[in-house]
C-alpha positions, 0 to 999 in steps of 0.5 A, a space after each residue: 500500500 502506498 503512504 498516500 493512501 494510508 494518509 488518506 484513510 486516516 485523514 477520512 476516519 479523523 474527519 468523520 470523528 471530527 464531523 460526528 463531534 461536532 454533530 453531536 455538539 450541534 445536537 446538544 446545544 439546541 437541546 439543552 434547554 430547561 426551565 424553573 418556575 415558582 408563583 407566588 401570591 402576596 397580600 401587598 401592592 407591587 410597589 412594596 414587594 419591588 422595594 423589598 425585592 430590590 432592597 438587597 442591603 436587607 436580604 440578610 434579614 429574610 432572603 436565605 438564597 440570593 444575598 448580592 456580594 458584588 455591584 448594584 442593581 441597576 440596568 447594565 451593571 454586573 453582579 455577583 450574587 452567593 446563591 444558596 441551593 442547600 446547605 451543601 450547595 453555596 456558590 457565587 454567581 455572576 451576571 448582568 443586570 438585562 432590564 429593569 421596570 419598577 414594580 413589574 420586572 427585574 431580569 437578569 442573565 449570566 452563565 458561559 455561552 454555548 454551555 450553560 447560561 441563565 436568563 432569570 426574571 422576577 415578574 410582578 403582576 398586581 392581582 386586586 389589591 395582592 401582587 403575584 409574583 412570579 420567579 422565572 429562569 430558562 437555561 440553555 447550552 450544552 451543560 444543560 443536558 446533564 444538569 438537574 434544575 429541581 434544586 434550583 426550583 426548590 431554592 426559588 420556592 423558598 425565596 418567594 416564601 421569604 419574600 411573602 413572609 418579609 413583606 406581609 410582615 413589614 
């Protein structure tokens, strides 16, 4: 057999490695799509949960999952928040500031591109004289495919409890 042929078997089977990578790549990336989702009804108008939702100055007083450890909430500005799932699971996250309409939306968005990012929304909805609250965050990338969002919804739920409690209570 001549060397030519041989560098070009090889070549072939390292391009057909190389395309079902990448294949494989494509395929986990749009699939990798997952969602949290917790509503909440609390007995106030919109206009106090927004200042007790962005009064992060206070969250050690009621919020046991986000506390803001770095930056400002304000439109454009990165931040950088401990977010406790459980007691095991304490890490730091950072993100950016997307948009921000007093008394109805805070969304925020951060995570690696590609592999696993996070698009997180704090919805206000007046219901009467209540506010629903709604905590919303879609992921995407291919991380998604091999991670379990349910701890992260069990922390959402948990926040929306403390929010209601500190706001009720205030």
């Amino acid at each position: 057999m001549n060397q030519s042929f041989l560098m070009n078997l090889l070549n072939s089977k390292w391009m057909i490695a190389l395309t079902i990578l990448v294949l494989l790549l494509v395929i986990l990336y749009f699939t990798g799509r997952k969602s949290v989702h917790d509503e909440i009804i609390i007995h106030s108008n919109p206009e106090k949960v927004w200042a007790v939702l962005t009064d992060t100055d206070n969250y050690d007083y009621w919020n046991p999952v986000m506390k803001l450890i770095d930056g400002a909430i304000e439109e454009g500005n990165k931040v950088k928040y401990r977010f406790t799932q459980d007691a095991d699971n304490v890490s730091e996250i950072p993100s950016r500031v997307k948009k921000m309409i007093p008394n109805r939306l805070l969304n925020q968005a951060g995570g690696l591109p590609g592999i696993l990012s996070f698009d997180h929304q704090y919805t206000l909805e007046p219901v009467a004289d209540k506010t629903k609250v709604i905590i919303h965050e879609d992921y995407r990338g291919i991380g998604v495919n091999f991670w379990n969002p349910e701890p992260v919804e069990k922390a959402y739920i948990k926040l929306n409890h403390a929010l209601k409690a500190r706001v009720e209570s205030l």
